[in-house]
C-alpha positions in Angstrom: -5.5 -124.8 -98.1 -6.5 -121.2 -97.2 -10.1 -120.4 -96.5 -9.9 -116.6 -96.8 -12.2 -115.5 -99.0 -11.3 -113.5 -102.4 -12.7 -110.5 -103.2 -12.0 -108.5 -106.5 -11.7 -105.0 -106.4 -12.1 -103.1 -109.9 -11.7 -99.8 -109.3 -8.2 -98.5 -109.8 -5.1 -99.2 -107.7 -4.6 -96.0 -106.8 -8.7 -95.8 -105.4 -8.2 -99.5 -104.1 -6.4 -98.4 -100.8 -9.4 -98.7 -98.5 -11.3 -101.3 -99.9 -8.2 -103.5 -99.5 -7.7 -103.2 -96.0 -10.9 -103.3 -95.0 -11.0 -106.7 -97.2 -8.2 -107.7 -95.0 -9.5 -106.8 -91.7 -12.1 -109.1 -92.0 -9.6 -112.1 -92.8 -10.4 -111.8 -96.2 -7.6 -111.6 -99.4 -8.0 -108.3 -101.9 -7.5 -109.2 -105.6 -6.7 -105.7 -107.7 -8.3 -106.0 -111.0 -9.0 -102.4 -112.3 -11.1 -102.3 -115.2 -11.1 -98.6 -115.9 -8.0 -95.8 -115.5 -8.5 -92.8 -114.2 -6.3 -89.9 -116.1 -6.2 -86.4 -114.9 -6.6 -83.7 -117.7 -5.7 -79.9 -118.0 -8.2 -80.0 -120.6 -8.7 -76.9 -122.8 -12.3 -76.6 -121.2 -10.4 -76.7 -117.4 -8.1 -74.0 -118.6 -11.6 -71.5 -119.4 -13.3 -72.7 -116.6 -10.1 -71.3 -114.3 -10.3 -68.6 -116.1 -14.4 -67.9 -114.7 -13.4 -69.5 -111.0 -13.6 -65.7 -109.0 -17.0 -65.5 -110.7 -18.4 -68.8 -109.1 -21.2 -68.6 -106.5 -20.9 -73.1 -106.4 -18.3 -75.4 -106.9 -19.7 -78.8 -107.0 -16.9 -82.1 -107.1 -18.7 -85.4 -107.4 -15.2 -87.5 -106.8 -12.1 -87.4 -105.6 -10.4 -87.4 -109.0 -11.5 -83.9 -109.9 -10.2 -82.7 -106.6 -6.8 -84.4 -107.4 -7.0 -83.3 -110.9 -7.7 -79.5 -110.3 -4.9 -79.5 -107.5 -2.3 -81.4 -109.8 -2.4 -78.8 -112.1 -3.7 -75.4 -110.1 -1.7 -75.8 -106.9 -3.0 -72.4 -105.7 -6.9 -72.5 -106.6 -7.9 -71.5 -103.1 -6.0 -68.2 -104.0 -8.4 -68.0 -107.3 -11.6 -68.9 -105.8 -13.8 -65.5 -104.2 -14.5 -65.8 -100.7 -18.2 -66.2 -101.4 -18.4 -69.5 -103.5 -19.8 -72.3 -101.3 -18.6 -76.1 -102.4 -20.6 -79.1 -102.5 -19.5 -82.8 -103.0 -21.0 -85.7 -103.1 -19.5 -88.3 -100.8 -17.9 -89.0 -97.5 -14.7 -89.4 -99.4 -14.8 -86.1 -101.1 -15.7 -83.9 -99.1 -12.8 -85.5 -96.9 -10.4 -85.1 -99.6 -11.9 -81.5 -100.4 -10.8 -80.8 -97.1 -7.3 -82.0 -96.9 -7.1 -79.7 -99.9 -8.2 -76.6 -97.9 -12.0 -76.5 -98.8 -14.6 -75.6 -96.6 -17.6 -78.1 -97.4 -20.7 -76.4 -97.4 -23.4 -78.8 -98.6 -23.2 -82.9 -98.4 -26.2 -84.5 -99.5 -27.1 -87.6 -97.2 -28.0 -89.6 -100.4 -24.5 -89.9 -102.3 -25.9 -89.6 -105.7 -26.5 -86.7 -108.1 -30.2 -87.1 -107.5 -29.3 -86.6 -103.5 -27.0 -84.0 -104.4 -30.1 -82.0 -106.3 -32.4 -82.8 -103.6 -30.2 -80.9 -101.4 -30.8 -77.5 -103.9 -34.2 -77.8 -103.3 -34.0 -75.3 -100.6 -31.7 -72.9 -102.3 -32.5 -70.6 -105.2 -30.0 -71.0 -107.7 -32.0 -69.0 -110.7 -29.1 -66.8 -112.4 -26.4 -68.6 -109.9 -23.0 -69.4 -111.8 -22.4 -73.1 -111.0 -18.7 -74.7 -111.5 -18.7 -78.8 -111.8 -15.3 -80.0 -112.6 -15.5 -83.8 -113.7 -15.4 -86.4 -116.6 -17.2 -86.0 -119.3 -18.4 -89.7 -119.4 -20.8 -88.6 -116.4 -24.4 -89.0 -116.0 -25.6 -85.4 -117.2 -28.6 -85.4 -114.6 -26.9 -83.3 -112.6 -26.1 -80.7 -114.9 -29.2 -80.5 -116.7 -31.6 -80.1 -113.5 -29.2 -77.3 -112.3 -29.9 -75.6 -115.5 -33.5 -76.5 -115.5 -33.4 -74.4 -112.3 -31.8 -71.4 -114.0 -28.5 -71.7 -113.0 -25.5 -71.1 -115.3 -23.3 -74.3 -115.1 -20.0 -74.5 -116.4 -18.7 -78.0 -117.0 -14.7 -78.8 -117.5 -13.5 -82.1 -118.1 -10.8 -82.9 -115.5 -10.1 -86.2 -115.7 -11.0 -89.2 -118.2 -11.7 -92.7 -117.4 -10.6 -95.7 -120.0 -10.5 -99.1 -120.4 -7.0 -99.8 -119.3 -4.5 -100.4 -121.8 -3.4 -104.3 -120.5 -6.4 -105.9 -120.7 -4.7 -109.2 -119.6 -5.4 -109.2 -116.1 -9.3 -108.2 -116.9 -9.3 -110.7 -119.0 -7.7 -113.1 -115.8 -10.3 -111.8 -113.9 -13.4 -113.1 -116.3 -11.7 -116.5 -116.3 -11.6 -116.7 -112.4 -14.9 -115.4 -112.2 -16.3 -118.2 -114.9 -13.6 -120.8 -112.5 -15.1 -120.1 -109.4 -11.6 -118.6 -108.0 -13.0 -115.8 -106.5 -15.9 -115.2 -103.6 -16.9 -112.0 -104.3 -16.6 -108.7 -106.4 -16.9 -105.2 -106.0 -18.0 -102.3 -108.5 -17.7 -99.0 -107.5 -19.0 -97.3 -110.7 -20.8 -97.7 -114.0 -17.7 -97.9 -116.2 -16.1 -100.2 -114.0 -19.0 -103.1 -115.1 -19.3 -101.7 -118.4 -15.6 -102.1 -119.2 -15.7 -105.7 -118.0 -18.1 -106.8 -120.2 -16.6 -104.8 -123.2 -13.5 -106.9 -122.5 -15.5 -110.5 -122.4 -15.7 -112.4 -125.5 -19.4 -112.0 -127.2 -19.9 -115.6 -126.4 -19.5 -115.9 -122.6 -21.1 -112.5 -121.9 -24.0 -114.4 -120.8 -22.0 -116.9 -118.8 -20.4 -114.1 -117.2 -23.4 -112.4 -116.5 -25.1 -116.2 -114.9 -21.8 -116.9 -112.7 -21.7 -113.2 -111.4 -25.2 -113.9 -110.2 -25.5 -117.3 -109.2 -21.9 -118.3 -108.5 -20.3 -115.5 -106.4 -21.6 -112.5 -104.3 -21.4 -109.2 -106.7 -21.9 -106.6 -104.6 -22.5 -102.6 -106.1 -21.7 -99.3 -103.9 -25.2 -98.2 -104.9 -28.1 -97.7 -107.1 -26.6 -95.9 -110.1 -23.7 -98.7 -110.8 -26.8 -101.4 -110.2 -28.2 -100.0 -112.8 -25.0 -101.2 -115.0 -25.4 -104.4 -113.5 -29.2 -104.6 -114.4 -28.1 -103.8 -117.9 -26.1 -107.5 -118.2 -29.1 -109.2 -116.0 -26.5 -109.6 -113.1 -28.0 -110.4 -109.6 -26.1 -107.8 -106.6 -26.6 -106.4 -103.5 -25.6 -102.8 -102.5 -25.2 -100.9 -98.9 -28.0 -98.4 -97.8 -25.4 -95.6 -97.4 -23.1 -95.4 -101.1 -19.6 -96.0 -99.4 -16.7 -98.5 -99.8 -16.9 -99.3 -96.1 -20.8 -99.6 -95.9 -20.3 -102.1 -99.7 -16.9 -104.2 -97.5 -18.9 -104.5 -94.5 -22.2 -105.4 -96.0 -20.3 -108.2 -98.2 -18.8 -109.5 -95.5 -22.0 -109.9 -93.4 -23.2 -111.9 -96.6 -20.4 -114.3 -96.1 -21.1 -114.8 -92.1 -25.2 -115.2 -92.8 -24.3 -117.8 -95.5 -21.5 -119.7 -93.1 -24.1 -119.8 -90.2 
């Protein structure tokens, strides 16, 4: 009988890459259970907000998705973009990505959170600054709100959506292995992605969800905002001091050697 330990990932596939091997490279066996899709939008307020781009003094991408998003559908929006607008991200990941893409990173807050991301600003007069922040809709709106309370001009565009996916069959595998004991561990790597898994449980074992995520396996959060999810379903975690999947892998996996010993 194998003694790796499982670990569920429920972030999507496509997002899952990293968190798998490093799963892996601690002898440990990744279980892919997305419970939220990620689709990328040419939305009718990303078509007007491409239409303001040469007028933008910050471009600010909190994930990788709107990167892939505005890229999928503008191939040539470094072209577009004036040679003053700086570009912040929040995130390793991002601003990695951003890179790839042909960005220059300006600004990377060491707290990967909107609230680091604005403590950042603090040194920067935005007053009349025209601010671009390409993202979901289903986003916190701190971010947006405090760069307007600053008097900046923000322009939002929705470019991508995230959803509960379709199949709910393997989610729904997942909350039975969870509930079984079949799994050591699992991961959440945003709000939604605990949100959607207890919109998929049945009203009647929500609370034995929430009891064997706590009690029976290590749940473990890439930071404080999706904690706060957990905290909303009374669901006992643990998160990394910096907000990365390596930092949440290696942390979990830590747990696991502190318990063994």
């Amino acid at each position: 009988m194998s003694n790796k330990k499982i670990v569920a990932l429920t972030r999507p596939i496509s997002r899952s890459k990293e968190a798998k091997k490093l799963v892996e490279s601690y002898g440990g066996e990744a279980l892919i259970v997305p419970t939220l899709e990620l689709e990328l939008l040419n939305s009718p307020s990303l078509k007007k907000f491409m239409e303001e781009i040469d007028d933008l003094d910050w471009l600010i991408f909190t994930s990788v998705s709107s990167l892939d998003s505005i890229y999928k559908y503008y191939p040539d929006f470094n072209e577009k973009l004036n040679d003053n607008c700086k570009t912040a991200v929040i995130g390793h990941k991002t601003a990695e990505v951003a890179e790839k893409y042909g960005l220059r990173v300006d600004l990377i807050p060491k707290d990967y959170t909107a609230e680091g991301l604005l403590e950042s600003f603090n040194d920067i007069d935005i007053k009349g600054l025209k601010i671009g922040i390409p993202r979901t809709y289903s986003a916190r709106k701190v971010l947006p709100e405090e760069l307007k309370n600053r008097g900046a001009n923000v322009i939002l565009a929705e470019s991508y959506r995230s959803t509960i996916p379709h199949d709910k069959s393997k989610i729904k595998g997942l909350i039975n292995k969870i509930l079984n004991k079949e799994i050591d561990a699992i991961t959440f790597t945003s709000p939604l992605t605990v949100r959607n898994l207890f919109k998929v449980a049945e009203d009647n074992i929500k609370d034995q969800l929430s009891k064997s995520l706590s009690e029976n396996i290590i749940t473990v959060s890439i930071g404080p905002i999706t904690a706060q999810a957990l905290d909303e379903f009374n669901v006992k975690y643990i998160y990394p001091e910096r907000y990365t999947v390596k930092d949440m892998i290696d942390l979990l996996f830590d747990k696991f050697n502190n318990k063994e010993n």
